[in-house]
N, C-alpha and C positions, 0 to 999 in steps of 0.2 A: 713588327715587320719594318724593315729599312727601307729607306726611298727605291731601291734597285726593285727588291723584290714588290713595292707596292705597283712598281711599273710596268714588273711583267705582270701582275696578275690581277692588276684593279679593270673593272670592268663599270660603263654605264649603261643606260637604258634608252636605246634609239627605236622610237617609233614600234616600241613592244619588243625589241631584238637585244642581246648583248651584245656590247662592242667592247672590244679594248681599247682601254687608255692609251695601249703603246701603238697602236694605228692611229690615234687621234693625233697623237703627239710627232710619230715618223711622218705624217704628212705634213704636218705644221713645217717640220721640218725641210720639208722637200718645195714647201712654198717660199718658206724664206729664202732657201737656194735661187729658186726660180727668180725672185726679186734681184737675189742679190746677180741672178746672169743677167737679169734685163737692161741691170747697169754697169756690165762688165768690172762687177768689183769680182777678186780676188779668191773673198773670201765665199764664194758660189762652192764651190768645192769644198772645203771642210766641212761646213755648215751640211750639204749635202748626204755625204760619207755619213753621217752621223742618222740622217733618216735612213741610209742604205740598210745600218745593221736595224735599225729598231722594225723595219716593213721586214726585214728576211723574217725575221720568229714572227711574224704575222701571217704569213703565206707558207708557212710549213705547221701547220694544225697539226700532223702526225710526229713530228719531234717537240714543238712547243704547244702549251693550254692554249687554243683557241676555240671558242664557239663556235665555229662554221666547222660545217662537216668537209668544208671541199681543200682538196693540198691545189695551189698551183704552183706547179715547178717551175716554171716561164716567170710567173711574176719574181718568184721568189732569188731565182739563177740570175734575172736581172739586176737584183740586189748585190749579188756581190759582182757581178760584169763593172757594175755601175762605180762600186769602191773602187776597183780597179783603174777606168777611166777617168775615176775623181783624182786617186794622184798624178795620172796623166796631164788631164787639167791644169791641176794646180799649178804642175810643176812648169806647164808652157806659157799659162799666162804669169805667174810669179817672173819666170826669166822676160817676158817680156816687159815687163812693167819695170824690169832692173834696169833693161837693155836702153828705155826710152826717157830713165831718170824721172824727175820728180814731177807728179803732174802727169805721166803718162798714162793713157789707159792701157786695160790688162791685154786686149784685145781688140783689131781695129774689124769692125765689119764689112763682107764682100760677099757676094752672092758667088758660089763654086761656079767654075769653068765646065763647059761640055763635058770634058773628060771626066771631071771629077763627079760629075750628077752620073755620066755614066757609069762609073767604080760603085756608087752609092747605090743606084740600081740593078745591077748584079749583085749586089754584095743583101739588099733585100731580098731578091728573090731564092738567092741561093742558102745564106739564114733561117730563111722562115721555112724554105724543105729542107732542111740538115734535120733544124730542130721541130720540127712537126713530128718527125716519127720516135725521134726521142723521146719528145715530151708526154705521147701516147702511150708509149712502152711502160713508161713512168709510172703511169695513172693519170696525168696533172686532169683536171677537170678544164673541157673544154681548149684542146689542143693546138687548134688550129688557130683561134683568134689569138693564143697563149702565145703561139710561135711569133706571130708577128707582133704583139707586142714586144718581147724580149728581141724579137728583131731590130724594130724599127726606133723601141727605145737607148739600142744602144749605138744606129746610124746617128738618131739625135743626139747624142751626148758628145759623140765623135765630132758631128760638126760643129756642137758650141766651142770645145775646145779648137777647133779651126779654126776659130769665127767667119764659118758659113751661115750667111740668112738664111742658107735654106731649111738649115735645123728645127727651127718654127713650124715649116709645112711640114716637119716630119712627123714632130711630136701631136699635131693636130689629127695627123691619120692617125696615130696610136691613141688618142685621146679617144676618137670615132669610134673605134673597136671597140675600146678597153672599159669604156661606160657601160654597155650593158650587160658584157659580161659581167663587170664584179656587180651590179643590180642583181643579176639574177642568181649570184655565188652568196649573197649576203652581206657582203663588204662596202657598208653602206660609208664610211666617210672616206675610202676610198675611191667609192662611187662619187661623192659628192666632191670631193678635191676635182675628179676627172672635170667635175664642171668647172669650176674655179679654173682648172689649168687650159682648158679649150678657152674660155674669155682671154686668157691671160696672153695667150700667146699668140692670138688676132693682134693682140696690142703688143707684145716683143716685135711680132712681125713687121708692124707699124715702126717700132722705134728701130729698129736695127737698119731698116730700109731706109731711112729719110738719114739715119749717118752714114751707110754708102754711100749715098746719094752727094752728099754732103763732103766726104770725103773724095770721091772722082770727081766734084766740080773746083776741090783747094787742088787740085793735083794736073789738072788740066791745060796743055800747055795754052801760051799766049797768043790770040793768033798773030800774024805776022805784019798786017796792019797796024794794031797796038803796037807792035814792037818798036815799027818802024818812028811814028808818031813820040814812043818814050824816049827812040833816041834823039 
């Protein structure tokens, strides 16, 4: 057996269950992405893409060997939404990081404007009912938490590549849902990541907030007293 095929098909033993190796590993994956957004490196995106394919054969039981008897089409449709969005990504903060020369980062953070939480907000609820009845039709197990995960995980992706803070609260609500579904689906380091990634992103939230912060106080004009005084 070659490395590929020991990947797809090696499995351990969690807590009495089979797991695969290639969920333990896509997740690994999708953490180090995580890390690598929390410091607006770059490479969040490649690195990402990379869990995107290895979770898709993990949420499609019915075309690939998985142990669980459950298909989620939501988790699984987000895997590839997510590639998608990855070369989006890549490709917006790669340009900016050219644009602001050496030393610059990929992405400057800002919490979205009225309008734009507004767009976000429609664009959730109308999502999560497009794909609700789809995802029913499907079979996916469990349709309705499915819908807004594949929803709400791909408003969040959207606003990292924006660098909206809001992205944070987004993935948090998906994180809320998305735990006990895959608990009760068997996708137990799935489930266990979702904890890891709810910590994780209190504290993105944290960092991403204090360099707005940070950023609208370098940016802020002088008031006019100062001015007077430098000249």
């Amino acid at each position: 057996m070659g490395p590929l095929g020991w990947l797809l098909d090696a499995q351990v033993s969690l807590a009495g269950s089979p797991v695969l190796v290639r969920e333990i590993v896509g997740n690994g994956f999708g953490l180090a992405a995580a890390m690598f957004g929390l410091r607006r490196v770059v490479w969040a995106w490649p690195v990402g893409m990379i869990g995107n394919v290895l979770l898709f054969t993990v949420f499609l039981g019915g075309a690939f060997a998985t142990p669980q008897a459950h298909d989620l089409y939501g988790q699984a449709g987000r895997q590839v939404f997510f590639f998608g969005l990855g070369l989006y990504g890549w490709w917006r903060w790669s340009r900016n990081r050219r644009r602001g020369g050496d030393g610059a980062a990929a992405v400057e953070p800002r919490w979205a404007t009225g309008r734009e939480r507004l767009g976000l907000l429609a664009a959730a609820v109308a999502g999560t009912a497009v794909s609700y009845p789809i995802l029913a039709a499907l079979g996916s197990w469990g349709p309705l938490p499915d819908a807004w995960i594949l929803t709400g995980s791909l408003l969040a992706t959207y606003g990292m590549a924006r660098g909206y803070v809001d992205f944070w609260l987004i993935w948090i609500a998906v994180d809320v849902v998305g735990l006990p579904l895959l608990l009760r689906g068997g996708f137990y380091p799935s489930a266990a990541m979702y904890l890891v990634y709810g910590a994780f992103c209190v504290w993105g939230l944290a960092a991403w907030w204090r360099t707005s912060r940070a950023a609208r106080t370098d940016l802020a004009p002088i008031p006019s007293s100062y001015a007077e005084v430098a000249a």
